[in-house]
N, C-alpha and C positions, 0 to 999 in steps of 0.2 A: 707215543706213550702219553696217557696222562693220569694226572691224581681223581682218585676216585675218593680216598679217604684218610685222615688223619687221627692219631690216636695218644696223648697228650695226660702223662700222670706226673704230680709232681712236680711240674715247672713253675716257679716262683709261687705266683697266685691260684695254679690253675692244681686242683687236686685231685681229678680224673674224667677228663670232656674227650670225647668224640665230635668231630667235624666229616659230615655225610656230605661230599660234594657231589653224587651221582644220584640222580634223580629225575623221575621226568616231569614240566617239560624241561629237556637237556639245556645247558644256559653255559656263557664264556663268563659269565659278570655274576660275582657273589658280594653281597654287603653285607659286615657286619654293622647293625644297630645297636645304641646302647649310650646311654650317659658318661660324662666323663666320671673316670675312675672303676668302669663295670669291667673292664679287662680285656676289651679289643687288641691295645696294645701288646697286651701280653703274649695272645694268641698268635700274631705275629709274628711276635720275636722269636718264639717257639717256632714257626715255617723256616722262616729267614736261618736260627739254627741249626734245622736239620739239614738245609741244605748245603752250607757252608761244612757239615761234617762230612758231605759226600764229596764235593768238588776237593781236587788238588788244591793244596796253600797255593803252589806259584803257577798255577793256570792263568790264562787269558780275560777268564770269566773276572774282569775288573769290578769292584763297587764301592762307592762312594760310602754308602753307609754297612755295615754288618749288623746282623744281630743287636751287638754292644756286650754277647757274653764273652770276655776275655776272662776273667775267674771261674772256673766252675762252681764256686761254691756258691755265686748270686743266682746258683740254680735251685739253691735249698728254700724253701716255703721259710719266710720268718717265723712264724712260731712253732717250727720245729728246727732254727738252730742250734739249741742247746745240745743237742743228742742225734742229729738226725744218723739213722743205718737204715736205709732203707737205697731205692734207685728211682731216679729221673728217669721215665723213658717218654721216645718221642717215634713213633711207627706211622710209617707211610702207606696206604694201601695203592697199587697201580694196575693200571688195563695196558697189556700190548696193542701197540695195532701190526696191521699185517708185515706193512713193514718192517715193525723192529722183530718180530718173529722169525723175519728171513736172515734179517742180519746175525739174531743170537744163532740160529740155525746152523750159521756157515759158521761159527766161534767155537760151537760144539764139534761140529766135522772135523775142524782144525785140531782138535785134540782129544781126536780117539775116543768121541763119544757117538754111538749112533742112536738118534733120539725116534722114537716111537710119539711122541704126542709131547706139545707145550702148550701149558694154559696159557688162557691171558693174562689171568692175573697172579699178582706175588706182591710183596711185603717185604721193605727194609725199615729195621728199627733200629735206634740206638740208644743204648741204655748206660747210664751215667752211676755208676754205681758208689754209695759213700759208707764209710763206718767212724759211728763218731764224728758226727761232722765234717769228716777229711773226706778226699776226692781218693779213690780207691785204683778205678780204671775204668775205659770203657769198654764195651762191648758191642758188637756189630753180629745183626741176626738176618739173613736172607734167606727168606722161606719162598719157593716154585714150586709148584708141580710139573716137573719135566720126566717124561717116564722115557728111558732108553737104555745101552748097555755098552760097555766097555768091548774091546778086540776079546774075543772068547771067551767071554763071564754071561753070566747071569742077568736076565730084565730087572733092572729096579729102579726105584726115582734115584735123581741126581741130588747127591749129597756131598759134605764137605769129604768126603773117604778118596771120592772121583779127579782125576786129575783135571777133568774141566770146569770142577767147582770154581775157584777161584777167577781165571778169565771168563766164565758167564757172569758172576757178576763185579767183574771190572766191566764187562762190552756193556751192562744198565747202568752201571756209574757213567758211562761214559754217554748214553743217551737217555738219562731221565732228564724230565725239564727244570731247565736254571728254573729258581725262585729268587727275585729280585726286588730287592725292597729299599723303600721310599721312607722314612719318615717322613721328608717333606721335601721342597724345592727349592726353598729360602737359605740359599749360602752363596756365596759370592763367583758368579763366573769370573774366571780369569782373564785379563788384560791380555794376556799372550799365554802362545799354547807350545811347550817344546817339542820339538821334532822329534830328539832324541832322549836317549837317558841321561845323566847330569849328576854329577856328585849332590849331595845334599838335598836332592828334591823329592818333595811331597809326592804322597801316594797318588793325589788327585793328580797328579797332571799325567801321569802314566794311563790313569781313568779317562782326562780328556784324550790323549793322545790317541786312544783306542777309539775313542770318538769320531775322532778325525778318519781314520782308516773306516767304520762303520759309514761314513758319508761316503766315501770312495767306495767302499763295496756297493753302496747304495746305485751308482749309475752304471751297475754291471759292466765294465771294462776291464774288467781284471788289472784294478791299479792297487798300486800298495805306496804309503809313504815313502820307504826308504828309495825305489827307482824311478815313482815316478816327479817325486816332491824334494828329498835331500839331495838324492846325486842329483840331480838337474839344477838345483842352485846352488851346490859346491862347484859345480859346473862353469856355470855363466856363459855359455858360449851360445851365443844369437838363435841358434836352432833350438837348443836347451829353454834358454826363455820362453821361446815364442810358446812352447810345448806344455811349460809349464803355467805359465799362462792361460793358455784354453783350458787345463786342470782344476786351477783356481776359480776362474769365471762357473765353470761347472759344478764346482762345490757352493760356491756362494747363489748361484741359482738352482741351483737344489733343495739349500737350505731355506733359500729364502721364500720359495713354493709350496716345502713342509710351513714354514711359521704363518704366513699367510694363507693358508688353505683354504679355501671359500667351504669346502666339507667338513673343513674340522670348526669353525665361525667361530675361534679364540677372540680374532679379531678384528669386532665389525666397523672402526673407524675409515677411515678412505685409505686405501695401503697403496694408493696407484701408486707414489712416490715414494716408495718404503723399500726397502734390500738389504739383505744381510752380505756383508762383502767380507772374503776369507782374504787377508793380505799378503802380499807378495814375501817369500821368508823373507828376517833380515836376521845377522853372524849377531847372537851377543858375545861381546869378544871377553866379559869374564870368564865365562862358561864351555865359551867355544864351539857354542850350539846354536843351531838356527830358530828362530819359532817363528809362527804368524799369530796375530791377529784377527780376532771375531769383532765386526762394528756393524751397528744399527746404522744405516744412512736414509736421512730423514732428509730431502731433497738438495739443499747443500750442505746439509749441518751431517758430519759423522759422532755417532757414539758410544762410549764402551757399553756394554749390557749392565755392568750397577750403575749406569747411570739414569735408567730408565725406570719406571713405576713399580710399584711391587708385582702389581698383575703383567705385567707384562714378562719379568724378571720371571713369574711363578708358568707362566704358562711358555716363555722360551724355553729353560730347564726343562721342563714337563716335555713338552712335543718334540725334543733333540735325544732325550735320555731313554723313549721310549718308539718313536716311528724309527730313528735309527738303530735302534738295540736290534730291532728286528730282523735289520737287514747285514747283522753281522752275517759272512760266511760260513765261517768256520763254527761246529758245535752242533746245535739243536735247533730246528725249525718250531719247538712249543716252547712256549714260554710262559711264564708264569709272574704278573707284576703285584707286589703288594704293597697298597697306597695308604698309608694311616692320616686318616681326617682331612685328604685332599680339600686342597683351598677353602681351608677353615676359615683364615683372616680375610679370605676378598669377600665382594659385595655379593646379593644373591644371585646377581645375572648373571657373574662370571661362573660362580657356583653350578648355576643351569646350563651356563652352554659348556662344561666341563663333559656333563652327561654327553653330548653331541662328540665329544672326543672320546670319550672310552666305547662309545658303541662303534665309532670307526676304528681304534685298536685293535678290537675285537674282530674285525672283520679279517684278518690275519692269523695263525696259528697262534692265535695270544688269550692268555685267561684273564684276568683282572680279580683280584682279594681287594676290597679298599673298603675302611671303616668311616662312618660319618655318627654325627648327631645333630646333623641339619637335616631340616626337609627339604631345601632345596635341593639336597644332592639324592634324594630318592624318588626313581625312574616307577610310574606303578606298574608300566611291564615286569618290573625285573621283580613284583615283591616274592614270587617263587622262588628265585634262588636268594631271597634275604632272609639273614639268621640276629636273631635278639639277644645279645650277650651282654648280661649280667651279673653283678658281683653279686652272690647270696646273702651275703655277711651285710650288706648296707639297708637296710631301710629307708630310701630316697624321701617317702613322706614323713621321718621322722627325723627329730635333732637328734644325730648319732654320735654325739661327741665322745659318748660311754660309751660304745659298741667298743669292745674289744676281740668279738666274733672273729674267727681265721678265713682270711681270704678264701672263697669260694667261687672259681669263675667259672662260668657256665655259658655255653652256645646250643639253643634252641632254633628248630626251622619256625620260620613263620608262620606256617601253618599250621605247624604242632603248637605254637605258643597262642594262637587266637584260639583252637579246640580247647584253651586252658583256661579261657575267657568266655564263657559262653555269654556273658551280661554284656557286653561289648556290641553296642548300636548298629555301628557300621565299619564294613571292613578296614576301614582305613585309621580306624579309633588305636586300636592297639597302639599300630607305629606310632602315632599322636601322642597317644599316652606317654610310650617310652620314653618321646622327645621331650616330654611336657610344653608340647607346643598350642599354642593359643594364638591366632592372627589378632596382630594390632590396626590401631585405625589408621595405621600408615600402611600400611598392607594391602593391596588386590586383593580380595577374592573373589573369584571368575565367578563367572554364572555357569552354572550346572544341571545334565540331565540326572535325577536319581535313579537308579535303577534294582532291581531287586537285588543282585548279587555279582560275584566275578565273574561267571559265565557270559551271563550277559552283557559286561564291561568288557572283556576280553574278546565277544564275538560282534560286537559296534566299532571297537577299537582296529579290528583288522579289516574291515569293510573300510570303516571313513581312512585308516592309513595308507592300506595295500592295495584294496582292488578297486574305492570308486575314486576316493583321494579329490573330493570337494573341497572349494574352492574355501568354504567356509566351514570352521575345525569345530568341531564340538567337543565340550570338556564334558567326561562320564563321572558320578561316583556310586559306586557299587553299594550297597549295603551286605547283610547278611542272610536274607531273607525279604519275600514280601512284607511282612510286618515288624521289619527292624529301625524302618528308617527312622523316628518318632524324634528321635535325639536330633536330628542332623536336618529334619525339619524345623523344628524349635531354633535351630541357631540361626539357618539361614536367615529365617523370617525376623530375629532380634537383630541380625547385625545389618537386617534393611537389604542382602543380597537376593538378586533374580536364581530364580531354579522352577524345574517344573520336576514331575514324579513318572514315571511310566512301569507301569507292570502289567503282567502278562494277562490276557483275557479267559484264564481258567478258572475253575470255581475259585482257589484261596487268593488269585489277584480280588476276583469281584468283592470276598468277602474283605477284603482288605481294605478296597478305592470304599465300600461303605464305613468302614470303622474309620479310619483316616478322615472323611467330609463332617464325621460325628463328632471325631475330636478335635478338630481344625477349626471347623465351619468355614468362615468366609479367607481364611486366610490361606486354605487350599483350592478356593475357587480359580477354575482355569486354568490350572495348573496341574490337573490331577487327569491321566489318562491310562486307559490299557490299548493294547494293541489294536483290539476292534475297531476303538476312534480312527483309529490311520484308515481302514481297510477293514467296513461292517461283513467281509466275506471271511474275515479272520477270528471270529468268535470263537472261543474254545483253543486259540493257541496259545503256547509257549514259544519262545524266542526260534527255538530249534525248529518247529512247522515251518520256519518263512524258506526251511532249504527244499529243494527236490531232493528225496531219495537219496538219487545217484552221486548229490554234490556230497550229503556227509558221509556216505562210504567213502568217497574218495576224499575226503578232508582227511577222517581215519587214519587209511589205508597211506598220507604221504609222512605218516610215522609210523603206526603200526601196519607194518607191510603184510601179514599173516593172518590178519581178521578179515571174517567175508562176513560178520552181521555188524549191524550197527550197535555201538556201543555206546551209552551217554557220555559214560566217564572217559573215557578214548579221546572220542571226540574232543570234548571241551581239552582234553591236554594236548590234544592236535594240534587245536586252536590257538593256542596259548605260545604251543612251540613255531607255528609258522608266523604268527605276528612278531615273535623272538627275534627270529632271524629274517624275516621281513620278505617271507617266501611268500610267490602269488602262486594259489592252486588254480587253473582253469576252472570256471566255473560257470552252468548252462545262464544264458539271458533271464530267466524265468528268476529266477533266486537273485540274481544282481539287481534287477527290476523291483524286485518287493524289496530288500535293504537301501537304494536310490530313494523308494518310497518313502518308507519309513524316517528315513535321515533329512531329507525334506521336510518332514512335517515335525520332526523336533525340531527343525534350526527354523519352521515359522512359526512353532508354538512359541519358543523362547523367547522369541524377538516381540511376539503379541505383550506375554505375559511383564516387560518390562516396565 
């Protein structure tokens, strides 16, 4: 199962936004953009809410943070607490997949429903109703289309009249995906972790403690704390140690192969001598409970984990609360994490190889929600599934001290928000904008191919990543058209950075690489190419001629399985989704041979033009 869409009226700031997560190309990884105070966080609280009102209070599903709505009334919009009667609601839209179909399937059979047809999808809302400002009641709305009939009655959809109303949707409470939310990673791991439960203890350590068992589910052996870890050291008997023993070693090198992961590159220092070691239980005899200990062992020196950096601290929490969440047993194999402003406070490297971890979380039944206002932390594969939210009420270019405007937050897709832009240079101007980002003189900025548009960013992107994967990378940037780039040439050349231009050898390239040398003159010389330059047998093409045929039907065709003509738009979203997910399509010599070319002759034009 997963979320296809949310529906959000009435919460705090937010006064009536829709969130489209279904779209193609299909994506694990959504970014909310947007300034601080635009209402990211709000939209999350709102996730994190609904799902807390689906799951059991005393379920398993442990979390360090909720929501934070404990009053419902911090549900009301402030400037409508004087009087508010109206309702808060927050609706979820969902896709079955087959298997959860067979499962509700067998829920219905079980009580005396026999079903003729279940959609995929269906809708849980919950609606917060107030009068006068007071918290009234809430309301629970599950809408299916399940057509079947009862022992001897009549065809009709499944409704609440039906006796299997109610246990169908207990069986989707019981498998919609956790949503799991982060404000952040910055709070103190614990010295020691208790085995058991214990008069007077914090919520957190019942959170660790479920931890602990997620790393045991982790090395598939069907271990559990309490047989394999407490009786065995209430124990103490020489066989029991030893047993327990290889337990522990096992956990600490498990863990310490998650923290150091050469694929996930949190940490590129030398970790030859680096181990995370789980300790041996020891009785605390106030309490009467056993715990262990988590330490950093740095070749002879051991450490607790506060005692170590912030980054380190931010990315041990980070890669423990999440590669292991995954591997809990019991529950739901999707999941759903939401990360508000992930590693704001560290430097921008760490910021960038964060990216390198959530693309490998992803690679699991796991989604990713996380909001930024750094560039660093935005991936240009993903700007398809990135949305730009906004407070409407703020005027960011103006001193808004007088705004007394009512909170208005708003989530736009990215590419409905650049259609809204048409004066916008180049594709990547927007996000820039929103960030109000400007590179300083302490800053990189790479040297760059320019290229007409995403298409063409997105179909160089998946050659140099996927299928020829040269040895030397070249950085793309898209514009919006042949004749957009004007802005993003003007800067490079002021800030003294190398780039070169490339467009396509069709008539509006030609008319372009002329207008462009006009208005340039010498400061485009050598720099300025279309395709033909590569390869004078290529006159008159566009990016898309360098394929055979056969290769973009079958590019097509490895998302839309049902088209037998070639489609542009298809295509490019084919593209977009297999460099996604980092899919290689077989593809004839002829076609690999001309983009080898091609990509050749930017990384020697680049290198000339320096």
């Amino acid at each position: 199962m997963r979320y296809i869409a949310f529906t959000i009226s009435n919460f705090k700031g937010i006064q009536n936004l829709k969130l489209n997560l279904d779209a193609n190309p299909a994506s694990k990884i959504f970014i909310f953009v947007g300034l601080n105070e635009s209402g990211k966080t709000t939209i999350m609280e709102a996730l994190s809410f609904f799902y807390e009102n689906i799951r059991d209070i005393n379920e398993s599903d442990l979390t360090l943070h909720p929501s934070g709505i404990i009053d419902k009334h911090s549900l009301i919009p402030k400037n409508r607490k004087d009087n508010f009667t109206d309702s808060t609601v927050i609706k979820a839209e969902l896709e079955l997949e087959e298997k959860d179909i067979t499962f509700l399937a067998e829920v219905l059979k079980d009580n005396d429903f026999s079903y003729n047809n279940i959609e995929p999808q269906l809708s849980i809302s919950f609606e917060f109703k107030f009068e006068n400002s007071s918290f009234i009641e809430r309301k629970v709305c599950f809408k299916s289309e399940i057509s079947g009939h009862e022992k001897r009655k009549k065809k009709s959809n499944l409704s609440s009249k039906h006796k299997a109303w109610n246990p169908a949707y207990q069986a989707i409470r019981k498998i919609i995906p956790p949503i799991i939310y982060y404000p952040n990673f910055l709070f103190e791991f614990p010295d020691v972790i208790y085995l058991d439960e214990y008069a007077e203890e914090g919520k957190e350590q019942a959170f660790y403690r479920r931890l602990l068992q997620d790393v045991l589910d982790s090395l598939n052996n069907r271990l559990t704390l309490q047989t394999h870890i407490i009786e065995r050291a209430i124990s103490g008997k020489r066989q029991d140690r030893e047993s327990l023993n290889s337990v522990l070693n096992k956990m600490s090198s498990q863990i310490t192969k998650l923290v150091f992961s050469e694929n996930l590159s949190v940490f590129r220092s030398d970790t030859r001598n680096k181990s995370i070691i789980v300790s041996y239980p020891e009785l605390d005899e106030k309490n009467q409970v056993f715990y262990v200990e988590l330490q950093l062992k740095d070749g002879e020196d051991s450490y607790y984990i506060r005692e170590r950096s912030l980054g380190f601290r931010w990315f041990f929490t980070f890669l423990l609360f999440t590669q292991f969440r995954v591997q809990r047993s019991q529950g739901n194999t999707n999941l759903v994490f939401l990360f508000d402003e992930p590693a704001s406070n560290l430097h921008q490297e760490a910021q960038q190889r964060l990216l390198s971890a959530l693309e490998e979380l992803t690679k699991s039944s796991v989604s990713v929600i996380y909001s930024t206002h750094s560039h660093h932390l935005i991936n240009p594969q993903w700007l398809e599934s990135a949305f730009i939210v906004r407070n409407k009420a703020l005027e960011y270019e103006k001193d808004d001290i007088d705004n007394f405007e009512p909170t208005n937050i708003e989530v736009q897709r990215y590419r409905a928000f650049i259609n809204q832009h048409p004066n916008q240079q180049t594709y990547y101007q927007p996000i820039l904008d929103v960030l109000e980002y400007r590179p300083s003189n302490l800053e990189t900025v790479i040297d760059v191919i320019m290229l007409e548009g995403k298409n063409d960013f997105y179909t160089l992107s998946y050659f140099q990543e996927i299928i020829i994967k040269p040895e030397q990378k070249l950085a793309f940037l898209p514009g919006t058209g042949s004749g957009s780039l004007d802005t993003v040439i003007r800067l490079y050349s002021a800030w003294g950075r190398n780039f070169i231009v490339l467009l396509d050898s069709d008539a509006e390239g030609r008319k372009q690489k002329t207008r462009y040398q006009e208005v340039f003159k010498g400061i485009i010389q050598d720099r300025l190419f279309l395709l033909e330059d590569v390869d004078n047998s290529w006159s008159n093409y566009a990016m898309e001629k360098l394929f055979d045929s056969n290769d973009l039907l079958n590019i097509q065709k490895s998302v839309f399985a049902e088209t037998q003509n070639f489609d542009k738009k298809q295509f490019n979203i084919a593209i977009q989704e297999n460099l996604a997910k980092r899919v290689a399509i077989p593809l004839s010599n002829t076609t690999i041979g001309k983009f080898k070319k091609l990509l050749n002759f930017l990384n020697e034009s680049l290198a000339k033009s320096s």
